[in-house]
ZADRENLUM-689879 format. One record per residue (C-alpha): residue in three letters; x, y, z. Coordinates in steps of 0.001 Angstrom, whole numbers. Each point is the difference from the previous one (the first is absolute). Last residue first. Example, Ala and Ser with C-alpha at 12.3 -4.5 7.8 and 13.67 -1.06 7.14 Angstrom:
residues 2
R  type       c1       c2       c3
R   SER    13670    -1060     7140
R   ALA    -1370    -3440      660
end
This chain:
residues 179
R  type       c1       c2       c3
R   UNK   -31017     6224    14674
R   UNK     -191    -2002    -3196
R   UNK     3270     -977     -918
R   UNK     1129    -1298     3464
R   UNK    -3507    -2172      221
R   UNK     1217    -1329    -3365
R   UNK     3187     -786     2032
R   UNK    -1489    -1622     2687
R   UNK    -2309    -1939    -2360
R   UNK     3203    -1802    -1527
R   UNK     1390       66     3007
R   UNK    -2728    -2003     1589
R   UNK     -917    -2262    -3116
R   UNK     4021    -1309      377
R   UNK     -602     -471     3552
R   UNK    -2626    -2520    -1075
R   UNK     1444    -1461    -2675
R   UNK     2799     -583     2169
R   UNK    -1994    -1588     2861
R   UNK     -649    -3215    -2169
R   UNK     4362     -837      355
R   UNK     1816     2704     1896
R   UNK     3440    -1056    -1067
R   UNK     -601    -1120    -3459
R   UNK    -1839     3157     -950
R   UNK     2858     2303      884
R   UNK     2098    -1612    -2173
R   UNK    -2497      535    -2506
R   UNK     -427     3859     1452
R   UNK     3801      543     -258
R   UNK      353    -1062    -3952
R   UNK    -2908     2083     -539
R   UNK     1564     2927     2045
R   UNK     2826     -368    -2050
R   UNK    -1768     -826    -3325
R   UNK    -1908     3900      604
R   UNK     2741     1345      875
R   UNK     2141     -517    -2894
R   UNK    -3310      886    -2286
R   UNK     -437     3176     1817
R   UNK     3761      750     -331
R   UNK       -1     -886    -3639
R   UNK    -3089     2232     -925
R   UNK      517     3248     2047
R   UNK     3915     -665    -1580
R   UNK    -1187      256    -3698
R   UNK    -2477     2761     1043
R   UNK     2568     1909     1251
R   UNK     2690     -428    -3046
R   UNK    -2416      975    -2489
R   UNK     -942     2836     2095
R   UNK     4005      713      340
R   UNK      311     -464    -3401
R   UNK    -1879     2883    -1415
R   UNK    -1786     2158     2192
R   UNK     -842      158     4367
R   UNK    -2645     1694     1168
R   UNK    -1820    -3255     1051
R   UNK    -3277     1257     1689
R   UNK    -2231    -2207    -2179
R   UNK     1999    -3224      307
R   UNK      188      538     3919
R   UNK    -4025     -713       85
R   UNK      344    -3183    -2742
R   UNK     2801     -889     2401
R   UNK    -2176      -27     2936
R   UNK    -2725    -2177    -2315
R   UNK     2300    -3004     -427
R   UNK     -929    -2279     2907
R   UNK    -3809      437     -987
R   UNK      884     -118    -3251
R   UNK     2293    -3582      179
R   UNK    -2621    -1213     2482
R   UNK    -2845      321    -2770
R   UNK     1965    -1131    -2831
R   UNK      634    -3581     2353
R   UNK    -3875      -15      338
R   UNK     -485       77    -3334
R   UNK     1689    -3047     -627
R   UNK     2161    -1172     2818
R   UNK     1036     2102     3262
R   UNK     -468    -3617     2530
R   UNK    -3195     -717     2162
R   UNK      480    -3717     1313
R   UNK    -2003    -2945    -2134
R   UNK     -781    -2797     2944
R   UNK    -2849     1643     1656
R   UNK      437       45     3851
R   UNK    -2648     2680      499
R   UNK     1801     1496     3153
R   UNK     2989      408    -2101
R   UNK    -1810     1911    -2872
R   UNK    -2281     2295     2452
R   UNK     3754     1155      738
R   UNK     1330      354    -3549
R   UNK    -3383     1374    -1580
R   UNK      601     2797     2951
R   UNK     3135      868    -1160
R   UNK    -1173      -67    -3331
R   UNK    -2547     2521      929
R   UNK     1920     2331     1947
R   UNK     2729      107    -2670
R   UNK    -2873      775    -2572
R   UNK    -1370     2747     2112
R   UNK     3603     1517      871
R   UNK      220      301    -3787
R   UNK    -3042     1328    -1082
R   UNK       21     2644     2791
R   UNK     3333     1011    -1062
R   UNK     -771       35    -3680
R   UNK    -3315     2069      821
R   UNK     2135     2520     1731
R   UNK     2572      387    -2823
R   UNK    -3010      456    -2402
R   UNK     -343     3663     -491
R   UNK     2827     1401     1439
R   UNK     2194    -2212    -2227
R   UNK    -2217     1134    -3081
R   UNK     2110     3640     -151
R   UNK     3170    -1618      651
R   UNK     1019    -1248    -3135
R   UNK    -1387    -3214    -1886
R   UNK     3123     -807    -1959
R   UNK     2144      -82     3178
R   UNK    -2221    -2128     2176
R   UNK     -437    -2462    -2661
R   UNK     3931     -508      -68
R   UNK     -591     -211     3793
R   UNK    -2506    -2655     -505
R   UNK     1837    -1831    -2847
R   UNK     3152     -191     1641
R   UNK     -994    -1140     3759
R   UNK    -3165    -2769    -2025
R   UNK     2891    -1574    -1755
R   UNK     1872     -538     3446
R   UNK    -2845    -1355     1413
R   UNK     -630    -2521    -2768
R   UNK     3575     -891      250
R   UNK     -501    -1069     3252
R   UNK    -3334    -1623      -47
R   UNK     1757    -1891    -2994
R   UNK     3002    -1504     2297
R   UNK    -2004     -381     2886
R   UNK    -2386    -2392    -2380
R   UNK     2940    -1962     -852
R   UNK     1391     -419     3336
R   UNK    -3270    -1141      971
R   UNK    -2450     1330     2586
R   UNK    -1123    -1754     3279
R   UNK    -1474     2878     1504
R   UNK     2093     2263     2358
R   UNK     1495     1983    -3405
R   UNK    -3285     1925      -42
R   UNK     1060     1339     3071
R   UNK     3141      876     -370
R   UNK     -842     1793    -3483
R   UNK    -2136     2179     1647
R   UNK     2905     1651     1620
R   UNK     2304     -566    -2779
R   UNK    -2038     1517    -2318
R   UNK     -218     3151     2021
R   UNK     3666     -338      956
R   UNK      588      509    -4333
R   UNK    -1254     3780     -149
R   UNK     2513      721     2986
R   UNK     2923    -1703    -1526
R   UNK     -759     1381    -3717
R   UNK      249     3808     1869
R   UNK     3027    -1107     1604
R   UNK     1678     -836    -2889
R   UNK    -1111     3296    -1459
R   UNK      749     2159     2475
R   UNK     3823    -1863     -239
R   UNK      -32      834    -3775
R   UNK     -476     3682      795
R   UNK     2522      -76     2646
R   UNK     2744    -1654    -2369
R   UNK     -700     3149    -2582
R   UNK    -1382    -1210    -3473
end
């Protein structure tokens, strides 16, 4: 494999990854556990192998077909646990909203679905798809914990208002997906 080819890829993995780091900011301004930051990340970067890995089985031909539902999904879901974040803080319950369950499967694919996109329009063979997908999945799970790690931190500094500006990005960037 030629140094420039590996480079594309590394860059590729950085760019899928920011998308999880954006969102992942935000959820990381609730009062989350090192533990849980440590399986939200690993979740993530299970979700950036399998999607792209589904991406290449499926082909292109049922990318055109969904890809715009995916999108919509996705910025819909962001939107909405954005807003469950806000109405959240206003509420005063004591149980914040944290990626567990189902719901942490939910921000994994919504976080994941880029990759899924890139997955079918890998032209690449052999090793170096091996090799891409490996990366796609340790760079989003790297940034994930960082901006998890950063968002906690984060949290401590702007006490009830984090959850708040947290529920603002998150919506902000399912705004950015949608339009």
């Amino acid at each position: 494999m030629a140094l420039g080819d590996f480079i594309s890829i590394v860059f590729m993995a950085f760019a899928l990854g920011m998308d999880a780091f954006s969102v992942g900011l935000g959820i990381g301004m609730q009062a989350i556990r090192l533990k849980r930051i440590f399986i939200i990340g690993l979740t993530v970067g299970i979700f950036h192998i399998v999607m792209p890995f589904i991406g290449l089985i499926l082909g292109t031909y049922i990318s055109h077909n969904i890809e715009g539902i995916a999108i919509l999904a996705a910025g819909l879901l962001l939107c909405g646990i954005g807003l469950q974040m806000i109405i959240h803080t206003f509420l005063k319950k004591d149980s914040p909203l944290a990626p567990v369950g189902f719901g942490l499967f939910v921000f994994a694919f919504t976080v994941s679905l880029d990759s899924f996109s890139v997955g079918l329009s890998l032209g690449l063979s052999g090793v170096e798809t091996v090799l891409a997908i490996i990366l796609f999945g340790l760079f989003s799970t790297i940034l994930t914990w960082t901006a998890l790690l950063i968002g906690r931190r984060t949290h401590h500094l702007l006490g009830t208002y984090s959850e708040i500006l947290g529920g603002c990005i998150l919506f902000g960037f399912g705004l950015n997906i949608l339009f």
